[in-house]
matplotlib code that plots the C-alpha trace (Angstrom):
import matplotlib.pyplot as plt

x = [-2.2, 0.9, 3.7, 3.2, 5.9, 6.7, 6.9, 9.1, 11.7, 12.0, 15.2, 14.4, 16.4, 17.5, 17.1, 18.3, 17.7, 20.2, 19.5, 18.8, 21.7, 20.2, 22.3, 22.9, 22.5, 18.9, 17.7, 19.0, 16.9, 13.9, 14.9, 12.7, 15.4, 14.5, 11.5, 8.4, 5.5, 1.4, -1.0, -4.4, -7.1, -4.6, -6.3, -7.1, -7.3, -4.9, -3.9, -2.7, -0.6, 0.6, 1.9, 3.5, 5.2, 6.4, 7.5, 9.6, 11.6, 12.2, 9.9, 8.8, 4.4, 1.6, -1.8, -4.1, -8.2, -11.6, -13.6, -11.7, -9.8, -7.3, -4.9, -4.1, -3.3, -1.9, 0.5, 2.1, 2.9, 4.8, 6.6, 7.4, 8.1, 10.6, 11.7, 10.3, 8.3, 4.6, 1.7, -2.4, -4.2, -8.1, -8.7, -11.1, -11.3, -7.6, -6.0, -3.6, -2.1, 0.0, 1.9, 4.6, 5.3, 5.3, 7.5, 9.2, 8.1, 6.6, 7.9, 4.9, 1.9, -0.3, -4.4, -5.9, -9.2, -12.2, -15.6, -18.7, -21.7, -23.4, -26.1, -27.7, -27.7, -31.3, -32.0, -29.1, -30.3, -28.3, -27.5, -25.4, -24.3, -22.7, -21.5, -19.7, -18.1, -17.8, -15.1, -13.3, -13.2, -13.4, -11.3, -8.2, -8.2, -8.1, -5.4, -3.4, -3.9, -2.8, 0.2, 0.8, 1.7, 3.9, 5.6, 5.6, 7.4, 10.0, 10.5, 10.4, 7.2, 5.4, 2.2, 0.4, -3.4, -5.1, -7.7, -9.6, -9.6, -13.1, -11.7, -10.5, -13.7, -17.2, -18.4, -16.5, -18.7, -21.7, -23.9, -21.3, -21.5, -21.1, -18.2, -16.4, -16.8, -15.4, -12.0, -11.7, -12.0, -8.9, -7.3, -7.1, -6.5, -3.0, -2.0, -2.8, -0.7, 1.4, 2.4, 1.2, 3.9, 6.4, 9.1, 8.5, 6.8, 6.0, 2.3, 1.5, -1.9, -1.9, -5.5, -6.1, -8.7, -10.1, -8.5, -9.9, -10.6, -13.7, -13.6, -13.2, -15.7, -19.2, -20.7, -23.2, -19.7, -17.6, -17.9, -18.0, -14.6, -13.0, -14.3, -13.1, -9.7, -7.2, -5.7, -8.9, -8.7, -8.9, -5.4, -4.2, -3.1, 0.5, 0.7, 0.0, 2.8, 5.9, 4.2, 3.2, 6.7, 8.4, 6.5, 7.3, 11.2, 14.3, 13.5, 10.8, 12.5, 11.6, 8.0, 5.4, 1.6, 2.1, -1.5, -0.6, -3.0, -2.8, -5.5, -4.8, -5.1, -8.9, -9.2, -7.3, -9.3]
y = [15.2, 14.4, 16.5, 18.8, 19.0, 22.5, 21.1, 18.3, 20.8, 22.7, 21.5, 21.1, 22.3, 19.2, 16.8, 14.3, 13.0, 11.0, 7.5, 7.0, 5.7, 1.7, -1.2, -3.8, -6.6, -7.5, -8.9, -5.9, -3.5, -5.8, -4.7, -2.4, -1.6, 1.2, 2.1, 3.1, 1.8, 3.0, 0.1, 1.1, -1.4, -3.5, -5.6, -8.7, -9.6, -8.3, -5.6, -7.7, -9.7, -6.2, -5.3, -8.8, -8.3, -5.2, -6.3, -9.3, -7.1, -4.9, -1.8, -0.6, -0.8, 1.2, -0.4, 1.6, 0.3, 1.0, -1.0, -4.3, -3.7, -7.0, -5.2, -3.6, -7.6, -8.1, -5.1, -6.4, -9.7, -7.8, -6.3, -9.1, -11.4, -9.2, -6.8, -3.7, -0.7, -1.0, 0.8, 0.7, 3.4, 3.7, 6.0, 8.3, 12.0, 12.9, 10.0, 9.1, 12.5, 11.1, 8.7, 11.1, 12.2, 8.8, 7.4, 10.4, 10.0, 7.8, 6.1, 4.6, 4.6, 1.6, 3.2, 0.0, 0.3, -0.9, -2.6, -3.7, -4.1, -6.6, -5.1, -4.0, -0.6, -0.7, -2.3, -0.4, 2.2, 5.7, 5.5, 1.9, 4.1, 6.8, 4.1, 2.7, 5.8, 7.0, 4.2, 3.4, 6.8, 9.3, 7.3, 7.2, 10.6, 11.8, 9.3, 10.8, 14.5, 13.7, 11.4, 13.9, 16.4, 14.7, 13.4, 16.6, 18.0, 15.1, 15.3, 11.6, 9.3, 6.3, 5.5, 2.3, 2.2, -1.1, -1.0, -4.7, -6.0, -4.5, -1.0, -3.0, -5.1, -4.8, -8.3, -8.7, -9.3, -8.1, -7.1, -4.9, -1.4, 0.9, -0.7, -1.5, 1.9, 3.1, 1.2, 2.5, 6.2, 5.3, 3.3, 6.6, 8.7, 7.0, 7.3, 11.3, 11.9, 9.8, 12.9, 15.3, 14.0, 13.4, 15.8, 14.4, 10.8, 7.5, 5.9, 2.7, 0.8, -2.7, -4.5, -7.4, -10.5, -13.1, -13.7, -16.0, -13.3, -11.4, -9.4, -12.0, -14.1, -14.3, -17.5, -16.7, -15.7, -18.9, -21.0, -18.8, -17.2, -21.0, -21.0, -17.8, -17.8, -19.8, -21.0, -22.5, -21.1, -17.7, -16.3, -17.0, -13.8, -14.6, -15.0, -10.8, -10.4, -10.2, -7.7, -4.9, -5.4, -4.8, -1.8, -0.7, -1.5, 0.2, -2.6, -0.6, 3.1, 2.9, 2.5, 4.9, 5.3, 1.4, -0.5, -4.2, -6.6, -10.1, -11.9, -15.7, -14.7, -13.3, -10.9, -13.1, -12.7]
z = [2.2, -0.1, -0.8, -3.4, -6.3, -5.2, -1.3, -2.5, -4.0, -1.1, 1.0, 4.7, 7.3, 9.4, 6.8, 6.9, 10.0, 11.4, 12.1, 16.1, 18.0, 18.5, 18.9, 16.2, 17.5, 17.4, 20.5, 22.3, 19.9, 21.6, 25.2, 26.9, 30.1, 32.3, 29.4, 31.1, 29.2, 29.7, 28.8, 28.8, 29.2, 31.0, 33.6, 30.9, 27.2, 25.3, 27.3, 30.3, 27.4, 26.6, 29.5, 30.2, 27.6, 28.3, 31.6, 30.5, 28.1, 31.4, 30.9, 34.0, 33.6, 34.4, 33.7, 32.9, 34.0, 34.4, 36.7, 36.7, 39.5, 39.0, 37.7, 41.2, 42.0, 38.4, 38.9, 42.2, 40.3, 37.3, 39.5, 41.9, 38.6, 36.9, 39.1, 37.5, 38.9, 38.3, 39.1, 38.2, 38.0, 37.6, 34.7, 36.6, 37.4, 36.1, 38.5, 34.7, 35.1, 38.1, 36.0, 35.0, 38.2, 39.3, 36.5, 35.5, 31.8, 29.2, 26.6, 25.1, 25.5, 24.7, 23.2, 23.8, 25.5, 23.4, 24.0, 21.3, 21.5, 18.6, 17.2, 14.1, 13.8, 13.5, 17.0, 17.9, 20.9, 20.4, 24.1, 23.0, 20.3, 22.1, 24.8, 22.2, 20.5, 24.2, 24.5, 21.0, 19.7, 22.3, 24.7, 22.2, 21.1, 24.7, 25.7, 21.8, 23.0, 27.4, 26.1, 23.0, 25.3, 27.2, 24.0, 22.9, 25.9, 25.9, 22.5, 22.2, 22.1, 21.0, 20.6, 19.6, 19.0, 18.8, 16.0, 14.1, 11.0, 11.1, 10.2, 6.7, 5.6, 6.8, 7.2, 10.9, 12.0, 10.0, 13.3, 14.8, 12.3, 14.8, 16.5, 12.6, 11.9, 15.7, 14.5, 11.1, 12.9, 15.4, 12.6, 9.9, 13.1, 14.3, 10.7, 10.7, 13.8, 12.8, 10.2, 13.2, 15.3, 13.1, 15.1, 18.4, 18.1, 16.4, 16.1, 14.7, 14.7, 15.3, 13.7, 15.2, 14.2, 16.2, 19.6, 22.5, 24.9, 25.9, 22.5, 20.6, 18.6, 19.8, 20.1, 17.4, 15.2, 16.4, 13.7, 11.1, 12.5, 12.6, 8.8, 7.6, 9.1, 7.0, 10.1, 11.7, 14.9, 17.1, 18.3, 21.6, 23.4, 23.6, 20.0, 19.7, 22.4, 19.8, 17.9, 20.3, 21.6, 18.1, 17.8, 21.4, 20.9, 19.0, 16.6, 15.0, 15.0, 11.2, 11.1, 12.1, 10.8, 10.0, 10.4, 11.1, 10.6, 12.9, 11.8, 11.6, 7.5, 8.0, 5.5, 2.8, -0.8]

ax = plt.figure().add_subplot(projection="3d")
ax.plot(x, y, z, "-o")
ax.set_aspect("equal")
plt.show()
């Protein structure tokens, strides 16, 4: 909800802010020294570019997976690359809870689990339904309230949530309602606690398109992707690196409840 004009005429104590203490010059706004960053769904995809990322800017990484236990393997090679501290932890059973007594804190915390399952809704069973809600929805609103917390406590924070261009049009692909609709939940969620968690923390969304990973286009959806896309192609992973770290980094102190699309020019008119 807005300010009202009353609200808007009302001084409030604190304000302004002042603006946080960065450096100036730019590519030291981009390091991520002695930052300890959580990237969930981390062992491949986008999440493993996410926290390689991280790691060459010199954030110490935990990697946050379910049942693809490369990251364990993944983890020892950040660390051994770039002479960070990493650790993976399988999301089960309250194992997370051990990353800020591991770390000492977080800094930010990458929501970036997801999974879909391409279906009408119609053949669509409500188990694959709740399997699906299970993961996009549920899984990033218990990830906001655990990290919340912790920001909360710190009184610093950031979070990133990885939506899809299918929160913004409905045709992305046309066979996958329930998961388009899981992403335009998390994607007007980030920007309400972005407001939420405006004393203590940043959240931004990040929306990607096509990328050549597991989640990307379907081999039904291939062509049709390559057509639709202005720039004829799906992304390659590293090409989405740059962005989560701006958002991660002093770079971005100014934005919060941002939704950035990345999308190869998908959802041009």
């Amino acid at each position: 909800m807005s300010m009202s004009i009353d609200d808007s005429a009302t001084v409030r104590e604190g304000y302004p802010r002042p603006t946080p203490d960065i450096p100036n010059n730019v590519l030291e706004q981009l390091r991520l020294t002695d930052k300890v960053v959580v990237v969930n769904g981390a062992a491949d995809g986008i999440g493993y570019a996410v926290a390689e990322a991280m790691a060459e800017a010199g954030a110490h990484v935990a990697l946050w997976y379910n049942t693809n236990d490369a990251a364990i393997e993944k983890a020892k090679s950040l660390a051994g690359s770039h002479g960070i501290k990493t650790q993976a932890y399988q999301v089960d059973g309250g194992r997370h809870l051990m990353v800020v007594g591991d770390f000492g804190k977080i800094d930010v915390f990458m929501a970036n689990a997801g999974m879909a399952i391409s279906k009408p809704i119609l053949e669509q069973t409500i188990e694959e339904y709740r399997k699906q809600m299970s993961v996009n929805v549920d899984g990033v609103l218990f990830c906001a309230k655990y990290v919340g917390e912790v920001f909360k406590r710190q009184g610093f924070g950031n979070l990133i949530i990885t939506s899809s261009i299918s929160a913004h049009i409905v045709n992305v692909p046309a066979d996958q309602p329930v998961y388009n609709a899981t992403k335009a939940f998390i994607t007007h969620f980030g920007k309400s606690i972005a407001r939420e968690w405006r004393e203590f923390a940043r959240v931004n969304i990040v929306s990607p398109g096509f990328f050549d990973t597991k989640m990307g286009a379907s081999p039904s959806n291939l062509q049709e992707a390559y057509r639709m896309t202005p720039l004829g192609r799906q992304g390659n992973v590293k090409e989405i690196k740059g962005l989560f770290l701006y958002l991660a980094s002093d770079a971005s102190t100014y934005m919060t409840g941002t939704d950035v699309l990345i999308d190869g020019g998908y959802v041009l008119p």
